[in-house]
Every structure is written in structure tokens, then in C-alpha cells.
N, C-alpha and C positions, 0 to 999 in steps of 0.2 A: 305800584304795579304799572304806571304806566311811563312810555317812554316820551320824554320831553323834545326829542329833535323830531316826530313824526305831526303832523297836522292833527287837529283837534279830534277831526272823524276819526282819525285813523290808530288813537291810542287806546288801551288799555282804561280798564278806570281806575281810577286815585281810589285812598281807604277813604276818601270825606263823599267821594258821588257810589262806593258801595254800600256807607254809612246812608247815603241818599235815597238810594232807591229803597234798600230795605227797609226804610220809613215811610216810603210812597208807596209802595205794596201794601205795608201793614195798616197805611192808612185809606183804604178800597172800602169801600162804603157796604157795610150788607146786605145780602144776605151772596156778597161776592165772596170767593174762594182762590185769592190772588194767590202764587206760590211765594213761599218766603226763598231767601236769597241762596240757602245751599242746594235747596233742589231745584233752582231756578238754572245752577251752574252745571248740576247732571239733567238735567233736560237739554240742554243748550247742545249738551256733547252729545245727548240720545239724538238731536238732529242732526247734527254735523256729520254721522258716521254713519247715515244712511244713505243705502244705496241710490237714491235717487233725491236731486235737489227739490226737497218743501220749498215751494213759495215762503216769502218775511212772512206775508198777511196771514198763513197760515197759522205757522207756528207761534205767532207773534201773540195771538188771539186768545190763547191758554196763561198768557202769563199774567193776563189781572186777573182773570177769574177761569177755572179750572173745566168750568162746565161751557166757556163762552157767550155767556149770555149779554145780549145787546147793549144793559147799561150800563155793563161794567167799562164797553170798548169805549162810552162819551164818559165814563167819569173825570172831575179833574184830577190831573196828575196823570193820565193814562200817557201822552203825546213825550213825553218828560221820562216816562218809564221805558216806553220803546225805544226811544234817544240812546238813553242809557242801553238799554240789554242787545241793541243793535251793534254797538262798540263792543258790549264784552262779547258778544257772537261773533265777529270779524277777529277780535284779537285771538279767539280760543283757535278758528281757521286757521291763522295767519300762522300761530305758534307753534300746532301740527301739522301742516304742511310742508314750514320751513326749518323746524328744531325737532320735530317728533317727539314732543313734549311741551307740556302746561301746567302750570299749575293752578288744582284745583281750591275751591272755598271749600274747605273742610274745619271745622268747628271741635275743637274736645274739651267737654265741657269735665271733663277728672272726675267724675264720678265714680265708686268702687263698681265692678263688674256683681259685686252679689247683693247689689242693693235690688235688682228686678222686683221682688213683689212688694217691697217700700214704696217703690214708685208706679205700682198698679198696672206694669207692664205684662203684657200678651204674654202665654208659658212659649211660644213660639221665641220671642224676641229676648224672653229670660234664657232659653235656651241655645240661642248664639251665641257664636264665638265673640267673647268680650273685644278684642281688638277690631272687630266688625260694626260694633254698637255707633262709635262715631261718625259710619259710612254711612249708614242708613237713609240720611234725608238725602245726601247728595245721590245716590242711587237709588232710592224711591223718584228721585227726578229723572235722570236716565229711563227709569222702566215707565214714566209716565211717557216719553217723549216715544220707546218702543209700541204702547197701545193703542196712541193716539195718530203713530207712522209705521205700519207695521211692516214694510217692506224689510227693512233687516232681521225680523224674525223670521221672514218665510225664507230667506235663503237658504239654498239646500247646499252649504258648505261646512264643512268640518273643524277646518282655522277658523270661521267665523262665529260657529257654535259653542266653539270652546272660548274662545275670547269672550264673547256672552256670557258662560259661566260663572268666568272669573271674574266679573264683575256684580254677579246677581247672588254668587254666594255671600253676599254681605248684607242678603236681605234678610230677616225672617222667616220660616216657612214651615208652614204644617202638614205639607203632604212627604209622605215618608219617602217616595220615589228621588224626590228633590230634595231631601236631607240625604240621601244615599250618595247623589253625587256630589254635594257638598262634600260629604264626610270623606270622598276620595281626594279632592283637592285637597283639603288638609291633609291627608295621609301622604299623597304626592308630591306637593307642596307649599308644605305648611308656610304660615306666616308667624312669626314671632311679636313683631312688634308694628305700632301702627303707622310706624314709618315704612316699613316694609310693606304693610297691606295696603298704602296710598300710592307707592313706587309701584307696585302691582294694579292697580288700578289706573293710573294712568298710562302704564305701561299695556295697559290691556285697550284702555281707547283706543291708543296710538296705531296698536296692531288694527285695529275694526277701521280707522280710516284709511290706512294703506291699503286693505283686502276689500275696502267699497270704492277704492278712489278709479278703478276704472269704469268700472258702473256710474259711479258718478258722473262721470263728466266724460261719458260715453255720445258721440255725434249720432244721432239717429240717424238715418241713410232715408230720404225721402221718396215713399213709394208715390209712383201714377197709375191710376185706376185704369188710364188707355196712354198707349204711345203717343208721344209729343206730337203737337200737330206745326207742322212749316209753313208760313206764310203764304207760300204759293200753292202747298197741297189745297184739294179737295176740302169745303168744309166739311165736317163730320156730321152737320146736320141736315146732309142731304139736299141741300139748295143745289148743287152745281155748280156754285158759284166758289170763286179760291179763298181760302181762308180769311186771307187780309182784307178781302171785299165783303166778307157776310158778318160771322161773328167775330171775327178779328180785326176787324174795323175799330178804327179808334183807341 
């Protein structure tokens, strides 16, 4: 994954420091709740395509342990993990910025689609579309990085709520209202195979960071509470005396 002509900060990670970190996650001391490595990669994209720049230290904060708590941020390994997830957050930036595409850690472990109550699973998550099952952790990390930044949910946009969509119909859900419009996307369209439903899904970030990227990186226009005061004017604090000589001294 990563490219060899760009400086060390600046690459991608290799399979051996993805292989890394997911061991340095997995090894967070309890009663921590570090994310593992494919929802760590839809979280990443849930900040990146928000309207508004999260501080690192923010987001950064959730990825050893999910609740934040204090000793997960001095555990060892923590310094090593952020290293790591800071490079693949700048290359996930870099890749939809400059290519309008990435590729995601998506996992298919081939399991049959009607194994559900073999494996003790939710009727919710028996009840999805099987080519949606492998998507799961990667956007259960996405919607974690939505509750936890919620500004791209509250936009009142229509390209932006439907890119939301097509993204979250790959979760589970038991409320009927939110299987209804699931059931529309598949009726409108459908996904066949899980090549298709990840070409769809990263096709759907890609939209969400073009339709947030003005907002993002939108200049605030800096308001003054009183008109600018001139060195020679009057100070404002009623002295009589000229700016440069009272409070503007110095």
C-alpha cells in the first residue's frame, strides 16, 4: 500500500505495519475498547468527510479506547498507534483529494450468507442483504466517527443525505422506517456482488468529501466587535489622549 518514492511521514502503510498496528490495538490493556483495524479505516473516512476540520487530538482519542478514557491515552503502544493511523489518515486525504478514490480494509471472511443463527447473530443482521455482511465493521466505524462528529449529519442537504444512505444501508437495522429506505436503494439500485457494494461505498465517500470540501476548508471572515481603531484616533477609552499614547502604546 504504500509508495516508496514519498518520505516516510508521507506514505501509506505496508501489510507488515497494518499487520502492526492491529496487534497494538488488540493488545490495549482492559477494560480498554480500542477499535480493531477495519472500523478504524471507516472511522477515519467518517472524519475526513466532515464538514468541518476535527482537531488530530480529537479524533485521535477514540482509537485506543472507544469511550476515551485517560489510561488508555498513556498506555504502551499508544504513541506507535497514532504514528501509524496518522499516515493512514493523511494517505486516505491525499487519495480523495487527488484520485477521488481509495481503497478501503475490507475483510471477507466467505462465510454462507444463511449461516445467521449458527453464528448467534442479531435477526436484524440475519436479515441483511448478505453482500452487506462483509461491510459491516468498516461502517459501523464510519457511523462511529458520525456520533462522535456529528456535523455531517446535521446538514441540511439532499446529495449529502443520500450519500449517507448508501453507505449506512450496509448496516443492520430494526427500525422499519430505515429498512424502507433501504429496501428502496436495493430496488433502485441494487448491488449484486460485493465488488460492486465496495465500488459503491467508496464511491459514496468520495461524493461526501467533494460535497463537504467547501465547508471544510471554508476561510472564516473575521468579525470586530468595534471598528478598527488608528493610531492617531482618539482612544476609545475615553482618556483624550491618541491611541498610540494610551492603550496603544507599546
Amino acid at each position: 500500500m504504500s509508495a516508496p518514492d514519498l518520505p516516510l511521514a508521507a506514505r501509506d502503510l505496508s501489510d507488515a505495519e497494518l499487520v502492526e498496528l492491529d496487534d497494538l490495538l488488540a493488545a490495549m490493556p482492559e477494560p480498554a475498547m480500542p477499535m480493531e483495524i477495519v472500523m478504524l479505516d471507516g472511522y477515519l473516512c467518517g472524519v475526513i468527510v466532515q464538514p468541518v476540520l476535527v482537531p488530530a487530538e480529537q479524533w485521535l482519542a477514540l482509537v485506543p479506547d472507544i469511550e476515551r478514557r485517560a489510561f488508555a491515552q498513556e498506555a504502551a503502544g499508544v504513541d506507535r498507534i497514532r504514528a501509524l493511523v496518522l499516515r493512514r489518515h493523511a494517505a486516505l486525504v491525499r487519495a480523495l483529494h487527488e484520485d477521488g478514490w481509495f481503497d478501503p480494509l475490507i475483510i471477507d471472511d466467505g462465510e454462507e450468507a444463511d449461516d445467521g443463527e449458527a453464528h448467534g447473530e442479531t435477526d436484524a443482521l440475519a436479515a441483511m442483504n448478505p453482500i452487506s455482511r462483509p461491510l459491516v465493521p468498516w461502517v459501523a466505524g464510519f457511523q462511529t466517527a458520525c456520533a462522535a462528529f456529528p456535523a455531517l449529519l446535521e446538514m441540511q442537504d439532499e446529495a449529502v443525505m443520500m450519500a449517507i444512505a448508501r453507505i449506512f444501508r450496509h448496516l443492520p437495522v430494526d427500525d422499519q422506517e430505515v429498512r424502507e429506505i433501504v429496501g428502496l436503494l436495493d430496488r433502485e439500485a441494487p448491488l449484486a456482488t460485493l465488488d460492486e457494494a465496495i465500488e459503491d461505498l467508496v464511491s459514496s465517500v468520495a461524493d461526501l468529501a467533494d460535497l463537504t470540501y467547501n465547508e471544510r476548508y471554508r476561510v472564516q471572515t473575521v468579525r470586530r466587535d468595534a471598528p478598527k481603531v488608528g493610531r492617531n484616533d482618539p482612544c476609545p477609552c475615553g482618556s483624550g489622549r491618541k491611541y498610540k499614547h494610551c492603550h496603544g502604546a507599546g
